[in-house]
C-alpha positions, 0 to 999 in steps of 0.5 A: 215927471220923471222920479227920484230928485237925484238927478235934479239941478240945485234951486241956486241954479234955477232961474228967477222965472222958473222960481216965480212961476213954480210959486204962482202955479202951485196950490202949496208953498213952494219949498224947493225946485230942482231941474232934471237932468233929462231931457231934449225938448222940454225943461222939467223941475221938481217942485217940492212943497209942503204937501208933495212933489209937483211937475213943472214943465217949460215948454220951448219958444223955438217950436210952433206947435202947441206942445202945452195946449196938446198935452193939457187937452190930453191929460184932461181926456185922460182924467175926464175918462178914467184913463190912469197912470198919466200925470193929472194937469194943476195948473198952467201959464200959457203965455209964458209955457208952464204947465204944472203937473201932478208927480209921477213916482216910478224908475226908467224902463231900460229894458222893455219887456215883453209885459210893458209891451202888452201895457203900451199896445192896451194903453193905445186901444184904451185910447180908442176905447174912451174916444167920446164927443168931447174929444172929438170936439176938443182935440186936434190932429197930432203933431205932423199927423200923417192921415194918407199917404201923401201927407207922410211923402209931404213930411218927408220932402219938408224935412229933406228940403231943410236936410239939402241946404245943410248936405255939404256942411258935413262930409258924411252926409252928401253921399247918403242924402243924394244916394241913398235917401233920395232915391229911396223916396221915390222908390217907395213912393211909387210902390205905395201908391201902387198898392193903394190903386190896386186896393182902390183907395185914394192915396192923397185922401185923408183918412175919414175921421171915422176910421181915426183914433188918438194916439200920443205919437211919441210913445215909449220907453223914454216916456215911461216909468216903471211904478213900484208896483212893476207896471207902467206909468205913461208921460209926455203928451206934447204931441197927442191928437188924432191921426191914422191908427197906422201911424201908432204902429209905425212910431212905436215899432220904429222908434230909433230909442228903444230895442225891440226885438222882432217878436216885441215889435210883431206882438205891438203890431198885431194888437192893434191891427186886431183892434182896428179893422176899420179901413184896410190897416194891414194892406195899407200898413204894408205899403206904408212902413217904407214911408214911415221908415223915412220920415224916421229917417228925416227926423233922426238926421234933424240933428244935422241942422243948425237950429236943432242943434242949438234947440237940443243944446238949450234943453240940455247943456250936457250936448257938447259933440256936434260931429259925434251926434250927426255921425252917430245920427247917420249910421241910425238912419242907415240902419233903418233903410237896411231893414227894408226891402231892397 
C-alpha cells in the first residue's frame, strides 16, 4: 500500500505462490508483482494490471493473532461508514494470508507536521463517531488491548518473562533489566493503583464497553502517506479493534518511530481527552502513562529475542546486524524511562 514502484523487488524474485495468488485475487489480468522494500511484519507487493495497482499483503505464519481478519473487519467498517483515505479491501485468501487491496498513492511522511497532527487526532474521534451495532457486533478487542490497569501490568510482565530468559545473552542487557526495568514496574505499579483507589475505580476491571472506542493501535507516520494533495492517507489495520481511548493516546504520543515535539504530542493528547469525557480519562491518563511507558519498553527490547529476530529478518532481509539492533534498542528504551517521573 505504500507509493511509487521504485522501490519494489523484481517479479523474477517473486516467488510462485505470491504470482498465484496475486493472479487468483485480482479482478484483472495481472501484468507484474513487485515487492517493497519496506517493511517488519507483513510482506507487501505491488500488483500491476491492465486496469491500475493493487496491494497484496501477506500476513505472517509466526504470530497468533489474526492480523488479516482485524484489518478486513476494519477496512469494511471503514467503508460501510464513509470513513476515507483508507485502502478498500478486494479480496482475501485466509487459509493462506493474502489480502488484496485497493492502492494508495502517496509519499512517506518524514516529518510530521503539526497539520498531520490535527489529521490523525480527528482521524481517531472519526472512529469514535462512526462506532454503530454492526461494529459492535463484528469487531473484537485490538491486539493486547489494554482495557484496565492490570491488563497493561499483565502485558508487561509476559514480555519481561520472555526478555529474562534472554538477560545473559547480551551483556548490555542484564544490568538494565534487573536494575532499571524491573524496578520500575513495581514502582509504577503501586503508584497507579494508588491513584485509582483514591478515584474509587477498580484497577483490575476492565473498562465498560460503553466507555471504549476503535482505535488502529499502531498509528502514525510509518502507516501514513502523504497524498498529492498535501493531507494524509492511513494504512495498516492489523491490529485494530476495541480498547481504552487511553491507550490511542499512549501509542501515539510514545511511539518509539516518529519525533513529536512536546507541543505535537500535547495537541494529540488534548483532542481526544476533549473528545472522551466518559470515564475519568485525564486522572486516569496520568496514572497510567508509567505503565504505558513500559509496556513500549517491553515491546522495543522485543528485538533482544531470538525468534523476533529471525521474524524481522524473514519481513525484511535488509536485517543484518543483530548486535547493533539490540543496542540501539536498549538506549531507546532508556530514553523512554528517562522521560518519566523520578
Amino acid at each position: 500500500m505504500p507509493a511509487g514502484t521504485n522501490s519494489a523487488m523484481p517479479s523474477s524474485r517473486i516467488t510462485d505462490e505470491v504470482q498465484d495468488v496475486a493472479r487468483a485475487l485480482s479482478p484483472h489480468v495481472v501484468r507484474t508483482v513487485g515487492e517493497l522494500l519496506k517493511g517488519n511484519n507483513s510482506r507487501i507487493f505491488r500488483v500491476e494490471t491492465e486496469s491500475g495497482a493493487f496491494a497484496l499483503k501477506k500476513y505472517p505464519a509466526s504470530d497468533d493473532r489474526n492480523r488479516l481478519g482485524a484489518e478486513v473487519a476494519a477496512l469494511r467498517f471503514f467503508e460501510r461508514q464513509g470513513i476515507a483515505r483508507t485502502p478498500r479491501t478486494v479480496a482475501v485468501a485466509p487459509n493462506l494470508r493474502y489480502g488484496l487491496f485497493t492502492w494508495m498513492d502517496g509519499e512517506p511522511v518524514n516529518v510530521v507536521t503539526d497539520d498531520d497532527i490535527g489529521e490523525f487526532s480527528c482521524f481517531q474521534v472519526a472512529l469514535d463517531e462512526a462506532i454503530d451495532d454492526q461494529a459492535r457486533a463484528e469487531i473484537g478487542e485490538a491486539s493486547e488491548a489494554c482495557l484496565s490497569g492490570s491488563r497493561i501490568v499483565s502485558h508487561i510482565e509476559r514480555r519481561h518473562r520472555r526478555l529474562e530468559a534472554v538477560k545473559d545473552d547480551f551483556p548490555e542487557f542484564r544490568p538494565f533489566f534487573d536494575g532499571v526495568l524491573v524496578p520500575s514496574l513495581e514502582r509504577f505499579e503501586d503508584a497507579a493503583r494508588g491513584a485509582y483507589a483514591q478515584l474509587g475505580l477498580e484497577f483490575a476491571h476492565d473498562i465498560a464497553p460503553s466507555f471504549r472506542t476503535l482505535i488502529p493501535s499502531d498509528m502514525g507516520a510509518h502507516n501514513a502517506l502523504r497524498a498529492a494533495d498535501g493531507h494524509l492517507c492511513f494504512l495498516d489495520f492489523e491490529y485494530f479493534g476495541w480498547d481504552d481511548p487511553l491507550t490511542s493516546i499512549a501509542n501515539f504520543v510514545m511511539h518509539p518511530g516518529m519525533q513529536l515535539s512536546a507541543g505535537q504530542r500535547d495537541r494529540y493528547r488534548q483532542v481526544l481527552l476533549a473528545h472522551f469525557q466518559r470515564h475519568e480519562e485525564d486522572a486516569r491518563l496520568a496514572a497510567l502513562m508509567p505503565l504505558y511507558a513500559l509496556r513500549w519498553c517491553a515491546i522495543i527490547l522485543g528485538e533482544l529475542l531470538p525468534e523476533r529476530w529471525r521474524h524481522r529478518v524473514e519481513s525484511n532481509p535488509d536485517f543484518r546486524d543483530w548486535d547493533l539492533v539490540r543496542r540501539a534498542q536498549i538506549a531507546k528504551a532508556r530514553a523512554m524511562l528517562a522521560t518519566l517521573p523520578p
